[in-house]
C-alpha positions as CSV (number, residue, x, y, z in Angstrom):
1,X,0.0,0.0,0.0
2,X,1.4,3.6,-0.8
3,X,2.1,5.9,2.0
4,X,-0.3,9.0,0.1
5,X,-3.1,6.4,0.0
6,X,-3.0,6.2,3.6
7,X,-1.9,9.8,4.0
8,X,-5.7,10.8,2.2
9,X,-7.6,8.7,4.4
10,X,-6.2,10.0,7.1
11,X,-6.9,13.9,6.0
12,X,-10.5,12.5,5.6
13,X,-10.6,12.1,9.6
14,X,-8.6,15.5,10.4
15,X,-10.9,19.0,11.4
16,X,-11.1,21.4,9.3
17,X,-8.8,23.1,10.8
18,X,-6.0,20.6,10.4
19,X,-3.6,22.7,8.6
20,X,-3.8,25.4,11.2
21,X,-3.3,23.0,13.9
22,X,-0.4,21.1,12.4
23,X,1.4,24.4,11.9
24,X,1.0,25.6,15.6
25,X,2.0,22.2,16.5
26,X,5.1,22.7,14.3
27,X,5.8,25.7,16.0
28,X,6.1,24.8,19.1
29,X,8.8,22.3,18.0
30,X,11.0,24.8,16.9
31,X,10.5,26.8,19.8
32,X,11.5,23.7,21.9
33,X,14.5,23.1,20.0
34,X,15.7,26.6,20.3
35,X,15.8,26.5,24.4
């Protein structure tokens, strides 16, 4: 099975919202690995 046919089932299950929330999540990695 490819990885992108899992990858769009999985967008099927995420809010709205998801790209929002994946980029504040992103965000506060970087701001961990700066400390």
């Amino acid at each position: 099975k490819k990885m992108s046919e899992d990858w769009s089932l999985l967008l099927c299950f995420f809010p709205s919202n998801w790209v929002e929330l994946a980029a504040e999540t992103d965000v506060l990695k970087k701001l961990r690995k700066d400390k």
